[in-house]
C-alpha positions as CSV (number, residue, x, y, z in Angstrom):
1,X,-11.2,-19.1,17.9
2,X,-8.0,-19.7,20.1
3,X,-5.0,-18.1,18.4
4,X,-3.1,-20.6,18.5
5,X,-5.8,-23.2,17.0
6,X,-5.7,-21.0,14.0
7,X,-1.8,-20.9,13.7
8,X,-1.2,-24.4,14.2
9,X,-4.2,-25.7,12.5
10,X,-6.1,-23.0,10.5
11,X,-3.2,-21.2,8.8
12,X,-1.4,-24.4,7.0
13,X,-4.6,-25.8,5.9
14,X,-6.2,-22.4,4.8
15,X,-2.6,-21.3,2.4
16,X,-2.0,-25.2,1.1
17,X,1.8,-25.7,2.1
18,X,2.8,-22.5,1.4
19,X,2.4,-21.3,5.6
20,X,5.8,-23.4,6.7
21,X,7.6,-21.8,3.9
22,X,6.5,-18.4,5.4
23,X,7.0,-19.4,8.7
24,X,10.8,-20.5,8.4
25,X,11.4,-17.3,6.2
26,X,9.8,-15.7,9.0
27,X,12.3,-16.9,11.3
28,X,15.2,-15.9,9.5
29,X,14.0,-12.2,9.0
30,X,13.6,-12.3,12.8
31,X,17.1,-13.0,12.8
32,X,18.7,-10.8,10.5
33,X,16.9,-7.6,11.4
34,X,19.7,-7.9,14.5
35,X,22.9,-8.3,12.6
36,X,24.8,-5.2,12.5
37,X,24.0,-2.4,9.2
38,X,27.5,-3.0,7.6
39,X,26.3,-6.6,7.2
40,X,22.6,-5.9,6.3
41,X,24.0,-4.2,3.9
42,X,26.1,-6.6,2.3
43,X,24.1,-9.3,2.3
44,X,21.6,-6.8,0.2
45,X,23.4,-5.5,-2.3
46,X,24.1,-9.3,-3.1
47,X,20.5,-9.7,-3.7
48,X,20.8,-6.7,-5.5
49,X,23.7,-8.4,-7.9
50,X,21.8,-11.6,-8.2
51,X,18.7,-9.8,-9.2
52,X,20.9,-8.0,-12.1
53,X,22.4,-11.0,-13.4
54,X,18.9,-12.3,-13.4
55,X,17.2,-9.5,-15.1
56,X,20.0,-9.2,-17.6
57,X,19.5,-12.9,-18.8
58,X,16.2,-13.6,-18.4
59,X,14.2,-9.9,-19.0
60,X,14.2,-8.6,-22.6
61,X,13.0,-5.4,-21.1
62,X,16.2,-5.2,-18.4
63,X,18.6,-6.8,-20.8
64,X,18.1,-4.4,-23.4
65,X,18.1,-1.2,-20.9
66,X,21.3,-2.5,-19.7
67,X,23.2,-2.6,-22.7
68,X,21.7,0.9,-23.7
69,X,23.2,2.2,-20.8
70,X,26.2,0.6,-21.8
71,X,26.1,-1.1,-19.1
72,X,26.2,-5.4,-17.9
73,X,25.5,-7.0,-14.4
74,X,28.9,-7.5,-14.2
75,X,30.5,-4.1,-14.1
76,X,27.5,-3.1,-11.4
77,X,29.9,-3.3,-8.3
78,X,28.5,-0.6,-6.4
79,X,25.2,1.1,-5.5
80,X,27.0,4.3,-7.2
81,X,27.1,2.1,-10.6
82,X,23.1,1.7,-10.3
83,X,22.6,5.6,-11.4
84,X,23.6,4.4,-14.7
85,X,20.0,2.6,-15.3
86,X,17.3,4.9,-15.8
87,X,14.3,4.6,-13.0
88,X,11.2,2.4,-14.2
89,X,8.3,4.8,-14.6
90,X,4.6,3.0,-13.9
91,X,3.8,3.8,-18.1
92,X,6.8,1.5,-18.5
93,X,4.9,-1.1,-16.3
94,X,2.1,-0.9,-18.6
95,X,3.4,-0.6,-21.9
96,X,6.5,-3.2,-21.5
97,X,4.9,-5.8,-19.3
98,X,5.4,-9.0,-21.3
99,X,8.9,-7.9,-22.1
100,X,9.7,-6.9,-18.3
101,X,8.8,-10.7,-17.6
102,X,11.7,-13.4,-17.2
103,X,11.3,-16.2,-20.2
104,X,11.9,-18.9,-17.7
105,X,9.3,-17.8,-15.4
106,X,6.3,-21.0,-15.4
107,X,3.7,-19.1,-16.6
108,X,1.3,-21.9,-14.7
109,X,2.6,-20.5,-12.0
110,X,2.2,-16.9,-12.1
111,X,-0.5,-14.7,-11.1
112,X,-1.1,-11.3,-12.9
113,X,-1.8,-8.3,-10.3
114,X,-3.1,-4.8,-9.8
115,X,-1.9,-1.7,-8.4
116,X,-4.6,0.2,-6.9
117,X,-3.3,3.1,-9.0
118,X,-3.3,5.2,-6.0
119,X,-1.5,8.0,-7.7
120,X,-4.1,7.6,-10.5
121,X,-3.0,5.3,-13.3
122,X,-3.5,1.4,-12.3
123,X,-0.7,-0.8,-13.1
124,X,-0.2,-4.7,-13.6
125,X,1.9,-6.9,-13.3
126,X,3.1,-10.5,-12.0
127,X,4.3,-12.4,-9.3
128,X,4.8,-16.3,-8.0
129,X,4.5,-18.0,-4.8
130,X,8.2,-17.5,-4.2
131,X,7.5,-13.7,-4.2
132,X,4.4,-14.3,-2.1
133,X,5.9,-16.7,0.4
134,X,8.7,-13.8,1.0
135,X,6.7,-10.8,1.0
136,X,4.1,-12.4,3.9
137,X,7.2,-13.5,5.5
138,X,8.0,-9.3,5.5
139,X,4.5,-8.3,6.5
140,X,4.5,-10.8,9.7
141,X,7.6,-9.8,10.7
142,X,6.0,-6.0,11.0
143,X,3.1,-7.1,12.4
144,X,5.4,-8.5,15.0
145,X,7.0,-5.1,15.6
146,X,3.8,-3.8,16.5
147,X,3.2,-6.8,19.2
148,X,1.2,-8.4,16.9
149,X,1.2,-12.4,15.6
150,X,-1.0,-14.3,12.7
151,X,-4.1,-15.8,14.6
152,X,-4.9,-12.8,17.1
153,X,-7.6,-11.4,16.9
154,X,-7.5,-8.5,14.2
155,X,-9.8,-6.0,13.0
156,X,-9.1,-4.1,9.5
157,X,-11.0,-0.7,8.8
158,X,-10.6,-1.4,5.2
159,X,-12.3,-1.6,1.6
160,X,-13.8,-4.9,0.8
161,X,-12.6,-6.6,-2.2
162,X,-15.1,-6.7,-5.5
163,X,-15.8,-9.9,-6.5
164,X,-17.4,-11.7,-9.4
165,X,-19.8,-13.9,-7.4
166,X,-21.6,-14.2,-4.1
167,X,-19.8,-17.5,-3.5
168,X,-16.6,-15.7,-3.9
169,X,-17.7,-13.3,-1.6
170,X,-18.8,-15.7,0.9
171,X,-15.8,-17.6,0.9
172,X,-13.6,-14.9,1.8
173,X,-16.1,-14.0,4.4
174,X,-15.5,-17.2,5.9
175,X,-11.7,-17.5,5.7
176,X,-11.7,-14.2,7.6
177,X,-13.6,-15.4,10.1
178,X,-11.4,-18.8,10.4
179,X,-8.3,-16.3,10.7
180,X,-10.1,-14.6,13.4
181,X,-10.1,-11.2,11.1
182,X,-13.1,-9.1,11.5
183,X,-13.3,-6.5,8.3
184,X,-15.0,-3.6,8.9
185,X,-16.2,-2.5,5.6
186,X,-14.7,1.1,5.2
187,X,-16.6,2.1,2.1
188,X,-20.1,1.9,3.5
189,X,-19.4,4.2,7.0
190,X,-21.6,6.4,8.2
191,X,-23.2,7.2,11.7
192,X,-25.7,4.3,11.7
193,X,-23.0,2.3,10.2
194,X,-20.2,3.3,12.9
195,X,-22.7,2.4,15.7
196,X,-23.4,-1.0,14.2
197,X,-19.4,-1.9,13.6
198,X,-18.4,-0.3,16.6
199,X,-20.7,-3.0,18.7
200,X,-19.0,-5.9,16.8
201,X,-15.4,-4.5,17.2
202,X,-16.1,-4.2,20.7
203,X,-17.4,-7.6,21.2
204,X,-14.3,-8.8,19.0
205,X,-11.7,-7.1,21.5
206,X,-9.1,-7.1,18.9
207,X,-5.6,-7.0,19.6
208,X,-4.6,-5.4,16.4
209,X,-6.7,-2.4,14.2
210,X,-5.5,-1.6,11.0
211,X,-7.2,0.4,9.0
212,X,-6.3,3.5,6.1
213,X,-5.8,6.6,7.7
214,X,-8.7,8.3,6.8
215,X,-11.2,5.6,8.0
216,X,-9.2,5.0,11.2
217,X,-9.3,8.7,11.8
218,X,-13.6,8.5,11.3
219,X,-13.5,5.3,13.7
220,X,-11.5,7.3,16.2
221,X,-13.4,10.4,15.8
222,X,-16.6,8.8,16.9
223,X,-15.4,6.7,19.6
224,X,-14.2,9.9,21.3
225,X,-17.5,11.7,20.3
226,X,-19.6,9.0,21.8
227,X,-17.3,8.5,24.7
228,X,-16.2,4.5,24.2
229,X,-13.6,3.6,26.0
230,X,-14.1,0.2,25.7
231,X,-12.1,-0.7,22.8
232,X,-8.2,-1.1,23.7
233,X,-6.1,-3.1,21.2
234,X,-2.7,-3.7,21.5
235,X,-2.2,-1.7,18.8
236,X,-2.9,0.1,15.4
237,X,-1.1,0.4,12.6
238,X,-2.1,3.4,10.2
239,X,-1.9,2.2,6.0
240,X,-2.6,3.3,2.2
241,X,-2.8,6.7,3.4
242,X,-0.6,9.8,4.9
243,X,-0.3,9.8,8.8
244,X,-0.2,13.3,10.1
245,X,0.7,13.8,13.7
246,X,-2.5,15.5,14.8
247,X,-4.2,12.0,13.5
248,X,-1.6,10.0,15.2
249,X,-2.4,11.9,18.8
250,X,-6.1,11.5,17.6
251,X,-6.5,7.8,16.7
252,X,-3.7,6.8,19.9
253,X,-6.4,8.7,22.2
254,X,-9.5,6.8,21.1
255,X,-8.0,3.6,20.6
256,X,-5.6,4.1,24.0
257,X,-3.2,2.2,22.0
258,X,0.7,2.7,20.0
259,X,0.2,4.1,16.4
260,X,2.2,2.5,14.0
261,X,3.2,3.5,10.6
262,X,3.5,1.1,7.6
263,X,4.6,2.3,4.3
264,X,4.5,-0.2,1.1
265,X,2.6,-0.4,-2.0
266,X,1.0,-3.4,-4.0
267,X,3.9,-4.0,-7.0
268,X,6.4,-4.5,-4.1
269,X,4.7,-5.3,-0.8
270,X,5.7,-3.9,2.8
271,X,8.6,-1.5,2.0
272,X,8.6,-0.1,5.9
273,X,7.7,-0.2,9.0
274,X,7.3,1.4,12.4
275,X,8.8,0.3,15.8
276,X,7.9,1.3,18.5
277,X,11.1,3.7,19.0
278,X,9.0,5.9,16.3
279,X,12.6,7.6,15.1
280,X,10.9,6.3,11.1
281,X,10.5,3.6,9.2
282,X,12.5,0.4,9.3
283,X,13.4,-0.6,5.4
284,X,12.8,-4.3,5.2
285,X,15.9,-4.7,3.3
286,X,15.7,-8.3,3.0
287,X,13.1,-7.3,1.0
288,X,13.8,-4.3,-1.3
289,X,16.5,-1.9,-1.7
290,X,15.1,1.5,-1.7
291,X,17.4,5.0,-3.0
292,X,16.6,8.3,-3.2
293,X,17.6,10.1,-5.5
294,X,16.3,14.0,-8.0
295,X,16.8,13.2,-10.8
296,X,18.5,10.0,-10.9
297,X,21.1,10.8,-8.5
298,X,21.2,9.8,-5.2
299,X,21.4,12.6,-2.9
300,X,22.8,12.1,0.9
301,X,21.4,10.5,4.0
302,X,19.6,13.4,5.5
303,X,18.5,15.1,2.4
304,X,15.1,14.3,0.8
305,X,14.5,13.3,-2.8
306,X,12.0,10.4,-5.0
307,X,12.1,7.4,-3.6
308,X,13.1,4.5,-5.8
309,X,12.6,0.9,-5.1
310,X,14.3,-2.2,-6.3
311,X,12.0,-5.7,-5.2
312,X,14.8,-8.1,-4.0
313,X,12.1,-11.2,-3.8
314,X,10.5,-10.7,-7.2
315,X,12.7,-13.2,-9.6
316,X,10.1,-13.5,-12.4
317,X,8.9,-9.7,-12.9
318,X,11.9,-7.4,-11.8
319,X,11.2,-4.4,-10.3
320,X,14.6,-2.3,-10.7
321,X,14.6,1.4,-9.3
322,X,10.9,1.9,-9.4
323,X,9.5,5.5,-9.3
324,X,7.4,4.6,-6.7
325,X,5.6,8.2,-6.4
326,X,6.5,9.4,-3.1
327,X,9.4,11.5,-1.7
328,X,11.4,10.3,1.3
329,X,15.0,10.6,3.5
330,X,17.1,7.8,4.5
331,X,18.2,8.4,7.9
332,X,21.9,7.9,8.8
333,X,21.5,7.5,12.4
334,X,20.9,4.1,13.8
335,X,17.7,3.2,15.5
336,X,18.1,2.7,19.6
337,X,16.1,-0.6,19.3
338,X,18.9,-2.0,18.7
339,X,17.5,-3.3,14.6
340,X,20.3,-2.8,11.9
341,X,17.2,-2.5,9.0
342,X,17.8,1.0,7.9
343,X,15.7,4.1,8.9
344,X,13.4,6.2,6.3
345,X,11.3,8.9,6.8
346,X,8.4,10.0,4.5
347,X,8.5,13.9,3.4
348,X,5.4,13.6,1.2
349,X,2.8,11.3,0.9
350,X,-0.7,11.0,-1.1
351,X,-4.0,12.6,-0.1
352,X,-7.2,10.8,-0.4
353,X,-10.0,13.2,-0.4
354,X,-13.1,11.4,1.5
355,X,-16.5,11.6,-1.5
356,X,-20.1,12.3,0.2
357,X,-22.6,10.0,-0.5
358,X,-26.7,10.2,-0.9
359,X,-26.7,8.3,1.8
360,X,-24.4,10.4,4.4
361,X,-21.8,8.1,4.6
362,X,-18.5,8.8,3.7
363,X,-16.4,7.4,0.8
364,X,-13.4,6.8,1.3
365,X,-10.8,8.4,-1.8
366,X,-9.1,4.4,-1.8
367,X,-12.4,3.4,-3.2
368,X,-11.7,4.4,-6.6
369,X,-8.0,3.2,-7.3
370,X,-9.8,-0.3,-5.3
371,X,-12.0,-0.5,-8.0
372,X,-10.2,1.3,-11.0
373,X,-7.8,-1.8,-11.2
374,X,-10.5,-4.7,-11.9
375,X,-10.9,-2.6,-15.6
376,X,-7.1,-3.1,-17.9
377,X,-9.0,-0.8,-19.8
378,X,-8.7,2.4,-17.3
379,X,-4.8,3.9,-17.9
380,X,-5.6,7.0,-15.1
381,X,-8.3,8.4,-13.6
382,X,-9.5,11.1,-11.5
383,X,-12.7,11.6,-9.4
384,X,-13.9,15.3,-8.9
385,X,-17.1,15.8,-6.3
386,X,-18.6,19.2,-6.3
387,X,-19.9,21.4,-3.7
388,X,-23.4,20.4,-4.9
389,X,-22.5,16.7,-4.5
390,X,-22.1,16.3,-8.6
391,X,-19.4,13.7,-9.2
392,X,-16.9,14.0,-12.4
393,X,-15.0,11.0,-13.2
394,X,-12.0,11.8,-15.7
395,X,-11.1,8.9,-17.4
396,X,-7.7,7.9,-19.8
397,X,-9.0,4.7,-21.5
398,X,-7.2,2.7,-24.1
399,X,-8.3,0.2,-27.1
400,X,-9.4,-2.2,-23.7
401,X,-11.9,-0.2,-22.5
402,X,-14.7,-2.0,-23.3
403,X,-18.8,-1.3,-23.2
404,X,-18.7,-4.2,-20.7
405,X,-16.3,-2.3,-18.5
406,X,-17.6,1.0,-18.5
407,X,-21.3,-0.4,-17.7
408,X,-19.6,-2.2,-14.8
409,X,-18.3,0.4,-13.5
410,X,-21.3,2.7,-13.9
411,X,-22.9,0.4,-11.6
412,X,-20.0,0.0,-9.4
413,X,-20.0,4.0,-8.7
414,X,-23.9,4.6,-8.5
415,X,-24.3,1.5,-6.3
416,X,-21.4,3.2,-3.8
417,X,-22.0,6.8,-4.3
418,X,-26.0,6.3,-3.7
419,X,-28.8,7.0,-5.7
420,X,-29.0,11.1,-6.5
421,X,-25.7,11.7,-7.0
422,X,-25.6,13.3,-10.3
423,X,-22.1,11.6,-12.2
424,X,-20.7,12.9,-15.3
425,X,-17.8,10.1,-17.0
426,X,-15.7,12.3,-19.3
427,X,-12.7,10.7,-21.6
428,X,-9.7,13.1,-21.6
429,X,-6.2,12.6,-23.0
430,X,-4.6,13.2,-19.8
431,X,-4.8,14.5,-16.0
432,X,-3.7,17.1,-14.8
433,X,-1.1,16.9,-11.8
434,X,-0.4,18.9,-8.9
435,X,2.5,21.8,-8.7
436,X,4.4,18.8,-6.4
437,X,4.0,16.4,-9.8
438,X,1.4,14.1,-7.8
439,X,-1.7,12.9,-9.4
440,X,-4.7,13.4,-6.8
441,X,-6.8,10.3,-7.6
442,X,-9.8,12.0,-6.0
443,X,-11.0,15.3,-4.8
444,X,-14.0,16.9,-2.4
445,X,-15.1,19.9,-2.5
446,X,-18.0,19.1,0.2
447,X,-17.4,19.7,3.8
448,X,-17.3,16.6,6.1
449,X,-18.4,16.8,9.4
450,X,-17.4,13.9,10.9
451,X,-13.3,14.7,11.4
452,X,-13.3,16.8,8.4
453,X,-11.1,19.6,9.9
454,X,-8.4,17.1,10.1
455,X,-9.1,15.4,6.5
456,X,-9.4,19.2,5.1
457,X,-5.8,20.4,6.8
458,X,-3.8,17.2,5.6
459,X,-5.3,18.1,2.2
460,X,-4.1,21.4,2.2
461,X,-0.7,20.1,3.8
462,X,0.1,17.9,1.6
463,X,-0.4,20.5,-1.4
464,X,1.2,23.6,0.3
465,X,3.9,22.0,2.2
466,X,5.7,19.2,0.6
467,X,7.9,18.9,3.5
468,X,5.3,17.0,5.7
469,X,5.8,13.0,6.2
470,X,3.4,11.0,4.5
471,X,2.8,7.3,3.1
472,X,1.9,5.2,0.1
473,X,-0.4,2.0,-0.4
C-alpha cells in the first residue's frame, strides 16, 4: 500500500482520533529538539515541577513520600533538591500501585499495562491516552532520526503478542498489514524458518528493520552465510536488547544499511535514541528526565552510575526517579547535529541468553519476560536451559498465582520450547542476581551455532566487564 495512503487515510481511521493529536505533538517535538540545551532544559525541569505538584496532590503514594522526606513540591527548585526523594524500586510498583495512582485520574479511561519484566520481575501499571498520544509522538520523532516515517514500509524481527482468541490474533494481523508492517515472528526462527521469512522480507523491500538484537543478529548472520544481498533498507534500528559493536559491524554489513540504537522500556516508553552522528543516545527530554546517580546521588557528566528516570507525559501514574535497572553516562558534550536533546551513553545493558528448542530453532531470552507479564501472579522469574536441553523455570509467585495460570503457562512454554524438552517449574523465595546486581531473566548453557560466538561473548561481557554499553526494553 502507498505510504502516503496509509498516513493520510489508514492511520486516522485505524487509532480513532487520537493520530492528529500525535501528529501535531509530533510537530512540536520536531521543533524543540533544535532549540538550544540551556532552554531544553528549562522548559524540562518545568515539566519536572508540574509533575511534582501533581504527584503531591493527587498520589497518596508521592504525597506521603514527600512529606517523609520532609519535603513539598514547592521547595523542589532545583534538580539538586530531587536527591531528597528516594528512587522508586519496581517492588514499589507492585506493591503500591493503587496508591501510586492520581485520585482524579478517569478510571474509564485508563488502561492497566505490563512490563516485560526484562530484568526478571514483571511490573504493572497504568497509563491514558494523553500518555499514549505523547509517547507515539516520541517514538516517531526517532523513527524520523533514522530516515524513517509512519506508513513506510517496515519490517520488525520481533515476538508476536499472545492473545486470547484467533480473532484477536487476526485482527492485529490485519492492521499490520494495513500499516504496511510485516512481523517477522522472532520466537519461531530457525533455518527453514529464516529461508521462508527471508523470501517475504525480500519481496517487502522494507525501508525500515527493527528487530531485538539477538534476532537481528540471527537474521544478519544468515543473510551473509547464504550470500543475500538483496535486502537493503534504509535502515535498522537495534531494541530490547544490548548492542555490542561487533553486532553493530555485523548486522550494518548484511543489511548494507545505518544501525541505530534505541534505548526505552515499557513503564516509560522511548527514553533514547540514535542519530546518525552515533556520539550516544539523544534523551527525549520532552519526554522524561533521566539522572544518574550511586546511590542516590547524582554523580557528574562523564562519570557512570544507575540510571533514574522521571516520565514527564505520565499525569495519572507518576513515575518519579525510577530505578530503571541499567547503568548509564550523561554526556556533557553537545552533539554536532546540531540537536540540543541531551546525550547518554549506556555502560551496561541486559543479556538475553538465546533457549534451544526440539525443533532447532532458537528462542529468543525476550520470550519469557513477553509472556511472564500476561500472569499478575508471577513476581520474578528465571529460565535455566541445560547442556542436555532440560529447562528449569524458577518462579516467585504470590497469593495470584492461580492453577489457571500456571496450566497456561505450562502450555505456553511446551508449545514454544517443542515437544522433548524436559521442563522442571520450581517455586523459590527469591532469585539469585548477578555480582553486577542484575537479574538474568534467562540462561543457555547449549551452544548455538547460528551466531553463537557473538551471543556467547556479549554474555560473558556483559558479566565480566560492566564497562561495556548496553540497552533496556
Amino acid at each position: 500500500m502507498h505510504p502516503t495512503f496509509v498516513r493520510k487515510v489508514i492511520l486516522p481511521l485505524l487509532m480513532r482520533g487520537t493520530w492528529p493529536r500525535v501528529v501535531r505533538l509530533r510537530r512540536d517535538l520536531e521543533a524543540s529538539q533544535w532549540w538550544p540545551r540551556e532552554r531544553v532544559l528549562e522548559e524540562q525541569w518545568r515539566k519536572v515541577q508540574g509533575l511534582l505538584r501533581r504527584a503531591e496532590e493527587q498520589s497518596p503514594f508521592f504525597g506521603e513520600r514527600l512529606a517523609a522526606a520532609g519535603l513539598s513540591a514547592a521547595g523542589i527548585q532545583s534538580p539538586e533538591n530531587l536527591e531528597g526523594i528516594p528512587p522508586l524500586e519496581k517492588a514499589e510498583l507492585q506493591e503500591a500501585r493503587e496508591r501510586i495512582l492520581c485520585r482524579d485520574a478517569d478510571r474509564a479511561r485508563l488502561t492497566m499495562s505490563a512490563t516485560g519484566g526484562t530484568t526478571g520481575e514483571p511490573t504493572r501499571y497504568y497509563w491514558d491516552d494523553d500518555y499514549w498520544c505523547a509517547s507515539s509522538a516520541v517514538t516517531l520523532r526517532a523513527y524520523g532520526m533514522a530516515g524513517f516515517e509512519m506508513g513506510d514500509r517496515h519490517c520488525m524481527v520481533w515476538g508476536t503478542a499472545f492473545h486470547s482468541s484467533r480473532r484477536a490474533a487476526w485482527m492485529e494481523t490485519l492492521q499490520q498489514r494495513l500499516k504496511n508492517v510485516l512481523v517477522v515472528p522472532g520466537f519461531e526462527l530457525s533455518r527453514d524458518t529464516l529461508a521462508f521469512w527471508t523470501d517475504r522480507v525480500r519481496r517487502q523491500r522494507p525501508v525500515l528493520v527493527e528487530g531485538y538484537t539477538s534476532l537481528l543478529v540471527l537474521f544478519a548472520t544468515w543473510l551473509l552465510e547464504e550470500g543475500i544481498e538483496d535486502i537493503r533498507p534504509r535502515a535498522v534500528i537495534s531494541s530490547a536488547e544490548k548492542l555490542h559493536d561487533f553486532q553493530r559491524e555485523l548486522i550494518g554489513e548484511a543489511l548494507g544499511a545505518p544501525v541505530f540504537d534505541r534505548y526505552g522500556s515499557r513503564e516509560v516508553g522511548c527514553i533514547a535514541h540514535e542519530c546518525r552522528e552515533g556520539r550516544g543516545l539523544h534523551v527525549n527530554s520532552e519526554h522524561v528526565y533521566v539522572e544518574i546517580v550511586r546511590g542516590n546521588e547524582k554523580v557528574p557528566p562523564g562519570e557512570s552510575g544507575e540510571i533514574l528516570v522521571t516520565c514527564l507525559s505520565n499525569q495519572v501514574f507518576p513515575f518519579i526517579r525510577y530505578r530503571i535497572g541499567d547503568m548509564g553516562t550523561l554526556v556533557e558534550e553537545p552533539c554536532p547535529c546540531g540537536r540540543g536533546l541531551p546525550l547518554l551513553k549506556l555502560t551496561e545493558g541486559r543479556t538475553h541468553d538465546l533457549l534451544t528448542t526440539s525443533r532447532g530453532t532458537w528462542l529468543p531470552g525476550e520470550f519469557f519476560p513477553h509472556l511472564m507479564k500476561e500472569f499478575p501472579g508471577v513476581a520474578a522469574f528465571q529460565v535455566h536451559q541445560a547442556a542436555d536441553l532440560s529447562v528449569t523455570v524458577r518462579l516467585v509467585t504470590t497469593a495470584a498465582f492461580s492453577p489457571e495460570q500456571e496450566a497456561a503457562m505450562r502450555r505456553e512454554v511446551e508449545k514454544a520450547l517443542g515437544p522433548g524438552i524436559p521442563v522442571t517449574y520450581e517455586r523459590v523465595s527469591e532469585i539469585p542476581r548477578t555480582a553486577s546486581g542484575k537479574l538474568r531473566f534467562t540462561v543457555s548453557e547449549v551452544p548455538v551455532d547460528l551466531a553463537r560466538g557473538s551471543a556467547a561473548r556479549a554474555a560473558s561481557e556483559s558479566e565480566e566487564e560492566p564497562g561495556e554499553g548496553g540497552k533496556g526494553p
